[in-house]
ROZA-271995 format. One record per atom (N, C-alpha, C): residue number from 1; residue in three letters; atom name; x, y negated, z negated. Coordinates in nm, 3 decimals. Layout:
SITE     n   res   atom        c1        c2        c3
SITE   NUM   ALA     CA         X         Y         Z
...
This chain:
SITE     n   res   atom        c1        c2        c3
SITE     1   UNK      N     4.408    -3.721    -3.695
SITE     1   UNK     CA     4.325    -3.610    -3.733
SITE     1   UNK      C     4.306    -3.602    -3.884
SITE     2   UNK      N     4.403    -3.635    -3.959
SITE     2   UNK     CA     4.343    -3.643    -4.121
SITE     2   UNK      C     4.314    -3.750    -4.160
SITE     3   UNK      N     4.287    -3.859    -4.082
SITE     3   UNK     CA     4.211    -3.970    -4.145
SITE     3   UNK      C     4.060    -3.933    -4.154
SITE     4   UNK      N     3.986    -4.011    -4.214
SITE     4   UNK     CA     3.861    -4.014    -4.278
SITE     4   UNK      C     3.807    -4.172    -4.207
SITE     5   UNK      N     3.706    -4.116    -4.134
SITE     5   UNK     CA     3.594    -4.196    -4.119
SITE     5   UNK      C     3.534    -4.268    -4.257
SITE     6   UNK      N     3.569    -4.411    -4.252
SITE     6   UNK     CA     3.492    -4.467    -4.345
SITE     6   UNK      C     3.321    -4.517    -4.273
SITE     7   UNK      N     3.231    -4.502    -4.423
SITE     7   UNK     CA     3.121    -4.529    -4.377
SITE     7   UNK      C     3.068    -4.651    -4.364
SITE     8   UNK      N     2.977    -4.663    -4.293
SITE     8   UNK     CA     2.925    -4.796    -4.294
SITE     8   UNK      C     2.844    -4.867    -4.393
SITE     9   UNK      N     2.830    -4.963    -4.469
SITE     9   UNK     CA     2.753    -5.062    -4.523
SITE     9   UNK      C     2.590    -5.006    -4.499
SITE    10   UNK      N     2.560    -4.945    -4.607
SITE    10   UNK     CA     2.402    -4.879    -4.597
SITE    10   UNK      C     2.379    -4.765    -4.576
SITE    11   UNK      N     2.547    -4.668    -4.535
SITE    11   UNK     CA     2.447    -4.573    -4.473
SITE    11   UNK      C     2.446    -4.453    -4.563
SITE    12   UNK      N     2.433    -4.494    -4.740
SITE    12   UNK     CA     2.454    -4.426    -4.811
SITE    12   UNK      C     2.538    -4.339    -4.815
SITE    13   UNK      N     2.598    -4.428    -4.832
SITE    13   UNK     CA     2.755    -4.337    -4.904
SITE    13   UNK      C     2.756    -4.396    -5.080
SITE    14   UNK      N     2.780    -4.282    -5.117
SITE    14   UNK     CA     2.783    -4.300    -5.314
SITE    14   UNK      C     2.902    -4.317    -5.355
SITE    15   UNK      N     3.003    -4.327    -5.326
SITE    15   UNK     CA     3.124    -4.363    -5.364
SITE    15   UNK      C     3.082    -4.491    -5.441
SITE    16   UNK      N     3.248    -4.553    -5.502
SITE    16   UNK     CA     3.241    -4.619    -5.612
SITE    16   UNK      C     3.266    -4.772    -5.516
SITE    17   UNK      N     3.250    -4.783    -5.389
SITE    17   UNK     CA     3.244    -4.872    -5.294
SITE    17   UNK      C     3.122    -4.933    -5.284
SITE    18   UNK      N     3.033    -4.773    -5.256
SITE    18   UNK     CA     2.897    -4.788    -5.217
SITE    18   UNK      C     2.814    -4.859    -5.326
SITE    19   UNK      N     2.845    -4.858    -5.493
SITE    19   UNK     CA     2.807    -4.865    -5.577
SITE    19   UNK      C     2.802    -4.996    -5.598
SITE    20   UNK      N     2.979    -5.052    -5.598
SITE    20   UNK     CA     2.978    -5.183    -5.627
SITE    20   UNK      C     2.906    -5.291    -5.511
SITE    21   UNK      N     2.913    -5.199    -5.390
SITE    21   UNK     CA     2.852    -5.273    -5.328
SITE    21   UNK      C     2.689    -5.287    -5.351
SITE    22   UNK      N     2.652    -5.199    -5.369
SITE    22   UNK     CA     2.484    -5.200    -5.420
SITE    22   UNK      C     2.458    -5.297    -5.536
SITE    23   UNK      N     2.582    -5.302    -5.659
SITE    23   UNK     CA     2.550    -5.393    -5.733
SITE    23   UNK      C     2.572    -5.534    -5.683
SITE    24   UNK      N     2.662    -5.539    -5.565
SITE    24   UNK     CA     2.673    -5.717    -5.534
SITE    24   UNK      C     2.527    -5.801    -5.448
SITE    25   UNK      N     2.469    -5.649    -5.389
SITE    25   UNK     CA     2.337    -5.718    -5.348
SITE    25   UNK      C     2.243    -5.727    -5.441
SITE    26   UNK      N     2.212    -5.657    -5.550
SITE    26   UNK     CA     2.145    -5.687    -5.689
SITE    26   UNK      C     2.193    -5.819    -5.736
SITE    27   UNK      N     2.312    -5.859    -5.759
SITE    27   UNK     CA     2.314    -5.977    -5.813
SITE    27   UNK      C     2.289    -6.056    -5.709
SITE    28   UNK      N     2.315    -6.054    -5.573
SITE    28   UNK     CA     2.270    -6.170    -5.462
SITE    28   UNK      C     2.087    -6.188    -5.505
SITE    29   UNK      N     2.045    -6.058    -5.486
SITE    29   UNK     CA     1.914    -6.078    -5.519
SITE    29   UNK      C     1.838    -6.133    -5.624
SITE    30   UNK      N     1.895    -6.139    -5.728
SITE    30   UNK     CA     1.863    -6.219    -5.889
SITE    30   UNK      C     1.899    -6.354    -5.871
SITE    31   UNK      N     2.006    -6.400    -5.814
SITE    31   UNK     CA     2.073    -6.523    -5.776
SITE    31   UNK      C     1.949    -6.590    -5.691
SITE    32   UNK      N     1.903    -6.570    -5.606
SITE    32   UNK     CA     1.825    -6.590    -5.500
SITE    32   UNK      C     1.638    -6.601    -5.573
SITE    33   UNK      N     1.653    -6.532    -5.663
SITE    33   UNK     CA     1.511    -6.529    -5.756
SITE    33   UNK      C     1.480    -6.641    -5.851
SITE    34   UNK      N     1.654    -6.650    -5.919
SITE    34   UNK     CA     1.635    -6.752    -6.026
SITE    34   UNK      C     1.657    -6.906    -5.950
SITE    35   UNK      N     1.690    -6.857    -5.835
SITE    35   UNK     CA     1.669    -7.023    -5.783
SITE    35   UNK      C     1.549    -7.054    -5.707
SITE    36   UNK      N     1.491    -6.961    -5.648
SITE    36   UNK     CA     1.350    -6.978    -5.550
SITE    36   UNK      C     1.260    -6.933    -5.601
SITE    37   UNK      N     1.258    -6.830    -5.726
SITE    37   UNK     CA     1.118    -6.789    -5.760
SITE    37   UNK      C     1.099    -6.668    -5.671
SITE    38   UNK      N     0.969    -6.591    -5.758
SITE    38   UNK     CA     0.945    -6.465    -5.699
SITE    38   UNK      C     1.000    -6.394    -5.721
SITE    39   UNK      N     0.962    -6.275    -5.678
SITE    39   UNK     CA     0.983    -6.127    -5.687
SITE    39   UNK      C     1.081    -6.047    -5.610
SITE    40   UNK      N     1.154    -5.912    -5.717
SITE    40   UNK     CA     1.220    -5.822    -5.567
SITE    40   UNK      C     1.117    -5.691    -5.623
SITE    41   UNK      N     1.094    -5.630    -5.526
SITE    41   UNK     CA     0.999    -5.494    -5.579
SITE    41   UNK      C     1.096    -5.363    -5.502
SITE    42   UNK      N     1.111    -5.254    -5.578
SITE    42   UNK     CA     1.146    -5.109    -5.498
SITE    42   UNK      C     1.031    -5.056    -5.506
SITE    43   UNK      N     1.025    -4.999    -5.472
SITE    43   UNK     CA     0.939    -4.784    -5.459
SITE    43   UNK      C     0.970    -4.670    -5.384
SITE    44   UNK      N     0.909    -4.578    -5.459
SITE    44   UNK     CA     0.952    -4.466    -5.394
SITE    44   UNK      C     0.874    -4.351    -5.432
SITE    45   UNK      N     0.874    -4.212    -5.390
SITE    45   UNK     CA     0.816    -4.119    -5.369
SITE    45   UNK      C     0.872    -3.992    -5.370
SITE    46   UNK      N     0.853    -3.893    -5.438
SITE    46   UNK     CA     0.895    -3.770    -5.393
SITE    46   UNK      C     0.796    -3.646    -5.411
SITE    47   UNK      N     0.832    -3.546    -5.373
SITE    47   UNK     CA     0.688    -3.479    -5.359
SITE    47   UNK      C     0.772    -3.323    -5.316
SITE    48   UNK      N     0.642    -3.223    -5.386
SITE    48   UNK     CA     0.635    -3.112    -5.367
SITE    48   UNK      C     0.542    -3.000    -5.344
SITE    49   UNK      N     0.499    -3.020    -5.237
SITE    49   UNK     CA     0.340    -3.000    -5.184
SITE    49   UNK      C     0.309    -2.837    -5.230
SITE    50   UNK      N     0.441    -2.766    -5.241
SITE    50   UNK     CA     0.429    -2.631    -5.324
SITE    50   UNK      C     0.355    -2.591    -5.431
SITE    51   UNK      N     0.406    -2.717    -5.468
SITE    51   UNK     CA     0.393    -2.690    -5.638
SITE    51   UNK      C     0.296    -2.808    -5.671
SITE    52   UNK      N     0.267    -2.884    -5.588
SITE    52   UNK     CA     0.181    -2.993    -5.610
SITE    52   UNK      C     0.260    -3.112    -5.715
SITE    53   UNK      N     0.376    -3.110    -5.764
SITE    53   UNK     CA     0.429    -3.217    -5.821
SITE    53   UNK      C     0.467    -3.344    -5.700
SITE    54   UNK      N     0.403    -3.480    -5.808
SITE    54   UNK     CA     0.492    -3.562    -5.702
SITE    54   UNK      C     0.530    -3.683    -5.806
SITE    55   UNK      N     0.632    -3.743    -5.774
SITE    55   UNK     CA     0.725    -3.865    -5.870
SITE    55   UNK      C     0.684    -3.973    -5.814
SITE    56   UNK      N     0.628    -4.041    -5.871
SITE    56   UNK     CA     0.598    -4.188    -5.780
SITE    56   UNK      C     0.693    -4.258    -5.904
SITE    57   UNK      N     0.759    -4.394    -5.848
SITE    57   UNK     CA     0.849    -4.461    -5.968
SITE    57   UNK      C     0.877    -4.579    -5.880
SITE    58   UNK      N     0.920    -4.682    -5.961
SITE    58   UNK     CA     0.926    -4.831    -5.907
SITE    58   UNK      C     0.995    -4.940    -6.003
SITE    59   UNK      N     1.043    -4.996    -5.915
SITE    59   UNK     CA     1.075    -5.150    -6.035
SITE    59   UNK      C     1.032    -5.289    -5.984
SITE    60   UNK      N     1.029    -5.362    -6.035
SITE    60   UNK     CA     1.000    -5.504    -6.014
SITE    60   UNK      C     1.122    -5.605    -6.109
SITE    61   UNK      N     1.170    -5.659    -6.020
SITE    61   UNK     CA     1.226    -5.823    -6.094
SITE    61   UNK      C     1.172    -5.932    -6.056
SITE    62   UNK      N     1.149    -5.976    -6.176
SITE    62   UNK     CA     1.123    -6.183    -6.129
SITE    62   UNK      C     1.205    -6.238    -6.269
SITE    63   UNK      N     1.184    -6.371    -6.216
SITE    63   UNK     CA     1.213    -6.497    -6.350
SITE    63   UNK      C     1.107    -6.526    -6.403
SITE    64   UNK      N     1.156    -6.506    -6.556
SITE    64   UNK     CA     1.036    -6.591    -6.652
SITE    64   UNK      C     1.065    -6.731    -6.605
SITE    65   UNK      N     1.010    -6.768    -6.702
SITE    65   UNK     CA     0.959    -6.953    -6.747
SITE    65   UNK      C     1.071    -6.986    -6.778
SITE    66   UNK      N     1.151    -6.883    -6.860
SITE    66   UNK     CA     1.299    -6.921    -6.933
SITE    66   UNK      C     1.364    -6.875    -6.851
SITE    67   UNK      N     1.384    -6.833    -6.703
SITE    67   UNK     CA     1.512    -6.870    -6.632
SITE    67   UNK      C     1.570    -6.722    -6.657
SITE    68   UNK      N     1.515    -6.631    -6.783
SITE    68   UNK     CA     1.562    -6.459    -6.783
SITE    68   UNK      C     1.490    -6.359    -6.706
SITE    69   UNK      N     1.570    -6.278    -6.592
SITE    69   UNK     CA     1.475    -6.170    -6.534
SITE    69   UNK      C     1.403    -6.117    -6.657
SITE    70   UNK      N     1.311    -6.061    -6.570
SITE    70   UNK     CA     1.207    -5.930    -6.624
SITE    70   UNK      C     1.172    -5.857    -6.537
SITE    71   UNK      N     1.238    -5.749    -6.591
SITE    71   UNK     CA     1.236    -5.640    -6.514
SITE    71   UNK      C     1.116    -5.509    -6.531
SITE    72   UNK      N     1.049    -5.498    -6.503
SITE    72   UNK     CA     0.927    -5.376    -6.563
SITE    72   UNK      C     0.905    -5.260    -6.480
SITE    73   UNK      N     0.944    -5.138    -6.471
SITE    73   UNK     CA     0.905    -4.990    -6.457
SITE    73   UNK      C     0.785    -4.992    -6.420
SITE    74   UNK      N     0.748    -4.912    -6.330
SITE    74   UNK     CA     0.626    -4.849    -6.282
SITE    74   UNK      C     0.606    -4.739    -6.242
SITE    75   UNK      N     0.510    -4.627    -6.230
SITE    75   UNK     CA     0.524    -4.485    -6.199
SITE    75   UNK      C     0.506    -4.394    -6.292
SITE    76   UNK      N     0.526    -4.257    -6.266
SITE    76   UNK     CA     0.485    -4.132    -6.363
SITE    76   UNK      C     0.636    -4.050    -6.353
SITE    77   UNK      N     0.738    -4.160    -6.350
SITE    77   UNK     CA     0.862    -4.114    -6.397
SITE    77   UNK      C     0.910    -4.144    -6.514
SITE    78   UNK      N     0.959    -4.105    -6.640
SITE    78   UNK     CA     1.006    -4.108    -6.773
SITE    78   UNK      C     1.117    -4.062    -6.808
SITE    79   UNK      N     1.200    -4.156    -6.885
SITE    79   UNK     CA     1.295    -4.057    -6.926
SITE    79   UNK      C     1.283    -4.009    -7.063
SITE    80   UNK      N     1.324    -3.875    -7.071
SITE    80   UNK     CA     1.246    -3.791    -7.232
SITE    80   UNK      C     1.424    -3.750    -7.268
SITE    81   UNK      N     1.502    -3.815    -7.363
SITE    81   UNK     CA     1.663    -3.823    -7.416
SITE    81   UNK      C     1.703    -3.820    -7.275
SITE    82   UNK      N     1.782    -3.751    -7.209
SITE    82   UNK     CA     1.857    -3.734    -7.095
SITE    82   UNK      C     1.832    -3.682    -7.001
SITE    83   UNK      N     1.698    -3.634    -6.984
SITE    83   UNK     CA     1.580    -3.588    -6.845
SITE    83   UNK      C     1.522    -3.651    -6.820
SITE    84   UNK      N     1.468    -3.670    -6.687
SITE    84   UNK     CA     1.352    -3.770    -6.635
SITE    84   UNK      C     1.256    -3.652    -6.655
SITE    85   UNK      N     1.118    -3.692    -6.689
SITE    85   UNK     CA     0.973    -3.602    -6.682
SITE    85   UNK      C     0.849    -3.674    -6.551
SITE    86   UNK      N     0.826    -3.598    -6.509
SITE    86   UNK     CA     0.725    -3.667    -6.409
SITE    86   UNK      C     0.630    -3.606    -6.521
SITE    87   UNK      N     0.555    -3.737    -6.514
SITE    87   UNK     CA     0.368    -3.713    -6.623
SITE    87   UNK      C     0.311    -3.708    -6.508
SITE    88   UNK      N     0.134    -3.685    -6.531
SITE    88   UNK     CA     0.049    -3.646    -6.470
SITE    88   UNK      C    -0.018    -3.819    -6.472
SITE    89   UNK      N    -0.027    -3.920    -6.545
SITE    89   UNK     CA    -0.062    -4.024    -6.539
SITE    89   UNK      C     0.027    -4.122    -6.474
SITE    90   UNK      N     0.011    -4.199    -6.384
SITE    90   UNK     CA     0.083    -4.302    -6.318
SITE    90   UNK      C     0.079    -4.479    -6.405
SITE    91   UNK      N     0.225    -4.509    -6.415
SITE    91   UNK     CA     0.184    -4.619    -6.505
SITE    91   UNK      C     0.169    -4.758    -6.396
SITE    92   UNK      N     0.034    -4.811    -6.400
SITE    92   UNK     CA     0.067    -4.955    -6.286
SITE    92   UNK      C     0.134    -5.053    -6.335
SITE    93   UNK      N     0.113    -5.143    -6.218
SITE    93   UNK     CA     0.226    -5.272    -6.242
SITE    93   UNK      C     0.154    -5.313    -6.303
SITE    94   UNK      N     0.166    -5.401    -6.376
SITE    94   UNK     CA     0.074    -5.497    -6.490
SITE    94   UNK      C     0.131    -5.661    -6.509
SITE    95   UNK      N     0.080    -5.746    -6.445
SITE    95   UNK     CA     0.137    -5.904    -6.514
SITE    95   UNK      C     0.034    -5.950    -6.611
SITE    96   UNK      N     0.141    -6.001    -6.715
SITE    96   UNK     CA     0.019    -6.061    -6.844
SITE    96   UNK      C     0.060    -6.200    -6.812
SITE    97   UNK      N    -0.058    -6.325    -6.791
SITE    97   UNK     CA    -0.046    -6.437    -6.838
SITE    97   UNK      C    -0.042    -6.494    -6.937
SITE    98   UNK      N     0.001    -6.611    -7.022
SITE    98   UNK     CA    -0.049    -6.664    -7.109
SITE    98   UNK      C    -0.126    -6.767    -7.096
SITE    99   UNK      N    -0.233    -6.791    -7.118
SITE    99   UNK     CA    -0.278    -6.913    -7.062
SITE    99   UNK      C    -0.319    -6.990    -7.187
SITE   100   UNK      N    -0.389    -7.105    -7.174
SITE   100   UNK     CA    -0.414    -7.214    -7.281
SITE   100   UNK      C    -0.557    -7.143    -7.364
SITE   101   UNK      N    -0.617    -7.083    -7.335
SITE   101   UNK     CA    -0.715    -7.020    -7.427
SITE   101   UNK      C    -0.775    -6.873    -7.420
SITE   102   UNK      N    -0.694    -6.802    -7.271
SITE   102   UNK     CA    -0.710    -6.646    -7.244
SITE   102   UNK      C    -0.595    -6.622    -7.234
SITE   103   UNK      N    -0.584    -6.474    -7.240
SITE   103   UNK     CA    -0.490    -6.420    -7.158
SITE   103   UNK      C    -0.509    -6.306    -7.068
SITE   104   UNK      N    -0.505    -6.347    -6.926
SITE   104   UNK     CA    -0.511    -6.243    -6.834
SITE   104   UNK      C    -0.412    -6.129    -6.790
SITE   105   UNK      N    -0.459    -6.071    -6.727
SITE   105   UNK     CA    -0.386    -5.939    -6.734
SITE   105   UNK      C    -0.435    -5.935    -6.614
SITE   106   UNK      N    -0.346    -5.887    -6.474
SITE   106   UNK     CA    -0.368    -5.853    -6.332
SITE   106   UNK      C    -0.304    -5.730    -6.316
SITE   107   UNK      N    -0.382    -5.610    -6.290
SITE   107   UNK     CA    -0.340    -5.468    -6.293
SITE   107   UNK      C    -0.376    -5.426    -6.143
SITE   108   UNK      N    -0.273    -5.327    -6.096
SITE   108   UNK     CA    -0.252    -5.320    -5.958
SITE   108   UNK      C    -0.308    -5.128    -5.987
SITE   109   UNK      N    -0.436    -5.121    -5.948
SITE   109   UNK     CA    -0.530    -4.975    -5.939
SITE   109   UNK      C    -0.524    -4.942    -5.809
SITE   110   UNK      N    -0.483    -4.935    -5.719
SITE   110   UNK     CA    -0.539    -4.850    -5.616
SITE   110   UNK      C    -0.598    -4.749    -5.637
SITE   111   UNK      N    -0.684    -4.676    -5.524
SITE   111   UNK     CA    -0.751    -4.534    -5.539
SITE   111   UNK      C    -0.860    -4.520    -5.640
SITE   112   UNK      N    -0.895    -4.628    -5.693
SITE   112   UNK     CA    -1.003    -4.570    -5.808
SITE   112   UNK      C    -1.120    -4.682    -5.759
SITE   113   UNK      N    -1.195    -4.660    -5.825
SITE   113   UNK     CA    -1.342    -4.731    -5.833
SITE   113   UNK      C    -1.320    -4.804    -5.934
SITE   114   UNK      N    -1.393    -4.920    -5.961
SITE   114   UNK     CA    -1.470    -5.006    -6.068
SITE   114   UNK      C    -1.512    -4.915    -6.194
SITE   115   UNK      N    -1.601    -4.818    -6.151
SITE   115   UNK     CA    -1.634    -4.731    -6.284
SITE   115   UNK      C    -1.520    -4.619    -6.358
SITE   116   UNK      N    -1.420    -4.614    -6.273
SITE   116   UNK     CA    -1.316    -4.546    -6.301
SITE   116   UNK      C    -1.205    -4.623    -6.420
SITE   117   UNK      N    -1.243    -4.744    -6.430
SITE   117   UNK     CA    -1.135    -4.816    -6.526
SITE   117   UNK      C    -1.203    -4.819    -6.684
SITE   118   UNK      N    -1.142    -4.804    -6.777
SITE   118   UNK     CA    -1.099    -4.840    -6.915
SITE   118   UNK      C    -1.072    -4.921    -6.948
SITE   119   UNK      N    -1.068    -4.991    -7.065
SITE   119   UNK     CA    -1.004    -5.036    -7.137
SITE   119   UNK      C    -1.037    -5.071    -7.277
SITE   120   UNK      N    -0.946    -5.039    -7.374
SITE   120   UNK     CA    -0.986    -5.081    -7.529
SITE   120   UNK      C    -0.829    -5.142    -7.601
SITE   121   UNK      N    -0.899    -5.270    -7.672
SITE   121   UNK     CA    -0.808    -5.363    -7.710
SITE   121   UNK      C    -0.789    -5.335    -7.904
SITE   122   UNK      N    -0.682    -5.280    -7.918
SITE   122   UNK     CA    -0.660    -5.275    -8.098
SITE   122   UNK      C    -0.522    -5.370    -8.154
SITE   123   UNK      N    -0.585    -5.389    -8.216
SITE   123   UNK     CA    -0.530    -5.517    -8.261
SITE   123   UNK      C    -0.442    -5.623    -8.131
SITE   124   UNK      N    -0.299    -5.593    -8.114
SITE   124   UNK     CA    -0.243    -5.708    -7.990
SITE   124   UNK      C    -0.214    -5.583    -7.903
SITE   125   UNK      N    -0.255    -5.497    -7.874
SITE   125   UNK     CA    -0.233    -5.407    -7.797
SITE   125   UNK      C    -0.392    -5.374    -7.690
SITE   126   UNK      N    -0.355    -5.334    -7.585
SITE   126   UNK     CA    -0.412    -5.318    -7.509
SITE   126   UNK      C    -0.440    -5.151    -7.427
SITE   127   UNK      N    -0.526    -5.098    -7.428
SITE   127   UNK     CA    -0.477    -4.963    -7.396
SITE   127   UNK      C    -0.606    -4.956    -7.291
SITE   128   UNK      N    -0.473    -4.923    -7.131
SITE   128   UNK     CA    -0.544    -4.902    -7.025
SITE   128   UNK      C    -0.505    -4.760    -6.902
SITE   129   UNK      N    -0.652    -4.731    -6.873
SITE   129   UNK     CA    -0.683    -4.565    -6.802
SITE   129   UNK      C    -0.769    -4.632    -6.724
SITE   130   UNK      N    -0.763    -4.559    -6.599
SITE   130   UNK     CA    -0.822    -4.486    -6.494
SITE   130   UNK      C    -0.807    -4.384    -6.420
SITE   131   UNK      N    -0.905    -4.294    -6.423
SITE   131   UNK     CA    -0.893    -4.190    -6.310
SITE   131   UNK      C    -1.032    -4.186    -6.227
SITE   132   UNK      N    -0.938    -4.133    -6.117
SITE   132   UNK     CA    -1.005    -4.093    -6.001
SITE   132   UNK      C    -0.991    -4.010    -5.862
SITE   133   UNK      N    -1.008    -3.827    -5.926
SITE   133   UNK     CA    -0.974    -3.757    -5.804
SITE   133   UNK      C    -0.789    -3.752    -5.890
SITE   134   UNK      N    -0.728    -3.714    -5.798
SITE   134   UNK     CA    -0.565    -3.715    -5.820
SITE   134   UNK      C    -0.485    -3.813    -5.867
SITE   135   UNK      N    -0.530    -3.938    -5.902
SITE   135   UNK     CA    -0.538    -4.067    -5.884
SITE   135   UNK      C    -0.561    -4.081    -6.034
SITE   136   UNK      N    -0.428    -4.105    -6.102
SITE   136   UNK     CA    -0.446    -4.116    -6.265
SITE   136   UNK      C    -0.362    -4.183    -6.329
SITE   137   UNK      N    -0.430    -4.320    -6.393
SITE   137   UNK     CA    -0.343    -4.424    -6.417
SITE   137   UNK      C    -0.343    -4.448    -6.609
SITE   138   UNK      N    -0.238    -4.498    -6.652
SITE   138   UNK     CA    -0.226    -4.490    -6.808
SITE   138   UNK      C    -0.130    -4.610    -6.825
SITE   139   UNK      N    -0.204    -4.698    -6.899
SITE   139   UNK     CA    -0.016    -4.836    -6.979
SITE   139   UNK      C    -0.108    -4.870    -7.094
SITE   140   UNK      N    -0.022    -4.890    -7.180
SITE   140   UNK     CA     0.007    -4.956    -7.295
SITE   140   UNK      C     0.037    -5.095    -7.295
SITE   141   UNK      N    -0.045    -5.239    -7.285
SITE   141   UNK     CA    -0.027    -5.356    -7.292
SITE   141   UNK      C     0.008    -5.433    -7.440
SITE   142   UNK      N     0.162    -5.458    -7.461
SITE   142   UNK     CA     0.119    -5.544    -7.557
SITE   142   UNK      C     0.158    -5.674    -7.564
SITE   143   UNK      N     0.011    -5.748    -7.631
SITE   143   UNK     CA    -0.093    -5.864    -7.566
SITE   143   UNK      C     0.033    -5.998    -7.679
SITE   144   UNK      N     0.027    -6.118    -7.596
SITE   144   UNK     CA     0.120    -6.185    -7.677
SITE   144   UNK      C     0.034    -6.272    -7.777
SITE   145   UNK      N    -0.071    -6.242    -7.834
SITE   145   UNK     CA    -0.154    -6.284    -7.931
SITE   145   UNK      C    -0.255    -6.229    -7.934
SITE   146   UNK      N    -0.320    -6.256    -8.045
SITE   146   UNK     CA    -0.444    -6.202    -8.098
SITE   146   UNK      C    -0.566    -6.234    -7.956
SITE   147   UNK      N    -0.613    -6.145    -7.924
SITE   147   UNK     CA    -0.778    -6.156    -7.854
SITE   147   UNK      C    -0.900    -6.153    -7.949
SITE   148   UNK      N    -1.043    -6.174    -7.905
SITE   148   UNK     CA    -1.167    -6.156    -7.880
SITE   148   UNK      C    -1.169    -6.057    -7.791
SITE   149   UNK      N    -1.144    -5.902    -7.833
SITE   149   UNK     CA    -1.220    -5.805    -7.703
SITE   149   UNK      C    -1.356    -5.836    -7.677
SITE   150   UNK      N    -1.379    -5.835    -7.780
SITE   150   UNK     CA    -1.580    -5.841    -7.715
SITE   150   UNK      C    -1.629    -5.928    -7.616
SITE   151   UNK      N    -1.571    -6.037    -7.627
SITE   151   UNK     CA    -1.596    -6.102    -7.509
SITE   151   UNK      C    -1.508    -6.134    -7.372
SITE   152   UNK      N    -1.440    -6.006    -7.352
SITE   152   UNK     CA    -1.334    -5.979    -7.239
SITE   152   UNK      C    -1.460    -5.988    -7.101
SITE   153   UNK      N    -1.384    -6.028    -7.019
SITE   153   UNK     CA    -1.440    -6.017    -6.849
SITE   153   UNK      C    -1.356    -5.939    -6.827
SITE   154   UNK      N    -1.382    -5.883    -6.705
SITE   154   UNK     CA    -1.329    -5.823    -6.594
SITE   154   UNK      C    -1.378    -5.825    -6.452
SITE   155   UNK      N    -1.299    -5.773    -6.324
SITE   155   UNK     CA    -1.310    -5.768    -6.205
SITE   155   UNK      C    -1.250    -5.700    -6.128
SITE   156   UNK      N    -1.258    -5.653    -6.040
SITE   156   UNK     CA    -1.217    -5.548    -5.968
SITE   156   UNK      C    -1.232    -5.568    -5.815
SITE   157   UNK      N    -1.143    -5.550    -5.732
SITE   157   UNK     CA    -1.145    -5.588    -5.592
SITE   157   UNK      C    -1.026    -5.559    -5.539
SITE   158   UNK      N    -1.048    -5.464    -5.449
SITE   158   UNK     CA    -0.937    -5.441    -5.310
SITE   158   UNK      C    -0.769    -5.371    -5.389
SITE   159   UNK      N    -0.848    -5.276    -5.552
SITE   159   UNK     CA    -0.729    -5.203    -5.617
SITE   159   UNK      C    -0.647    -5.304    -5.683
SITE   160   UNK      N    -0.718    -5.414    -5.722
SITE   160   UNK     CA    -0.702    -5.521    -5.848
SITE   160   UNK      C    -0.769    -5.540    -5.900
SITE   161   UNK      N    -0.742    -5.491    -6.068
SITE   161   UNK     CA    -0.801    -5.496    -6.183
SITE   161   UNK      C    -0.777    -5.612    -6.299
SITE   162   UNK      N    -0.858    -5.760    -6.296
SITE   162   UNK     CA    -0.828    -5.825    -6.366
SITE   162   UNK      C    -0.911    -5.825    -6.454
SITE   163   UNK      N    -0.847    -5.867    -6.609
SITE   163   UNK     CA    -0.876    -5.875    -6.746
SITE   163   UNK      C    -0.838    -5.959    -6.782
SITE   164   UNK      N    -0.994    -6.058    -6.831
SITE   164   UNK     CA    -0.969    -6.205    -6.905
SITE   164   UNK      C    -1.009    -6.181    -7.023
SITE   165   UNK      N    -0.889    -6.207    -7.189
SITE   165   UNK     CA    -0.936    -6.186    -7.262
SITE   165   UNK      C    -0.921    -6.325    -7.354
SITE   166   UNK      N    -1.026    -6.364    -7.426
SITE   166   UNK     CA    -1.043    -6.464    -7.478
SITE   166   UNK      C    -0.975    -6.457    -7.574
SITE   167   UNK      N    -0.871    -6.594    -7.622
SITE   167   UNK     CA    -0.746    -6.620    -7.782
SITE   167   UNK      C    -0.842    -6.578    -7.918
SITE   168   UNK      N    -0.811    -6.521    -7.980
SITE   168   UNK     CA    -0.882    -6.529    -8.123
SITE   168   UNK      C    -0.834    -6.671    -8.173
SITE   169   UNK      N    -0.935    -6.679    -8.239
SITE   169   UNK     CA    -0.948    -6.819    -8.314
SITE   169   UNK      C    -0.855    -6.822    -8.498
């Protein structure tokens, strides 16, 4: 009668069990990346239909070229010193390529239109918006060399927003 049910593997328990165990599948999972390639992605959601607040937030890991994760944030969660802030702008996922004479940029928009996207390039920085309806997106790209904005392409299809921007010379 005074023993304690231990919990099972997953079924969220926060103890300092649950923890290390959460970190041994993080490293299984990085282990498993830097040898096969690809991605691990989370997300998540929270919401307050009261008050109309909602937290969207996310992470992504992969391997660079050099064999080091990169890890990049996504969402309209922030931390402001020792509080998280939910903003009103959602930040998307964003991959920058480098390529031999552009550099593209593949931005993940859902919910918006074609005419709903932005973008303006100052100096190696990149500054990108869309809205549409409830649906309000904001990041800060910065570009790993000099561009040609003026002669940027773009495209848009199925809540993918790509941006080809030509190397400055």
């Amino acid at each position: 009668m005074g023993r304690k049910r231990q919990s099972e593997p997953g079924s969220g328990d926060v103890g300092l069990g649950g923890i290390i165990r959460g970190l041994g599948g993080f490293v299984d999972v990085l282990s498993k990346l830097a040898e096969q390639g690809g991605e691990f992605r989370r997300t998540g959601e929270l919401g307050d239909d009261k008050k109309g607040v909602k937290a969207v937030y996310g992470f992504s890991v992969r391997v660079g070229g050099d064999g080091k994760p990169l890890i990049e944030q996504f969402g309209n969660v922030k931390r402001d010193g020792q509080e998280a802030v939910v903003e009103e702008a959602r930040e998307p996922m964003v991959d920058v390529f480098d390529e031999a004479d552009h550099i593209l940029l593949v931005v993940e928009l859902p919910g918006v239109a074609e005419g709903d996207i932005h973008f303006e390039v100052k100096g190696d920085v990149l500054n990108l918006s869309a809205t549409r309806g409830e649906r309000k997106y904001r990041k800060e790209v910065l570009l790993p060399s000099p561009v040609t904005a003026q002669a940027a392409t773009s495209s848009y299809r199925n809540g993918v927003f790509e941006i080809k921007l030509p190397k400055a010379r």
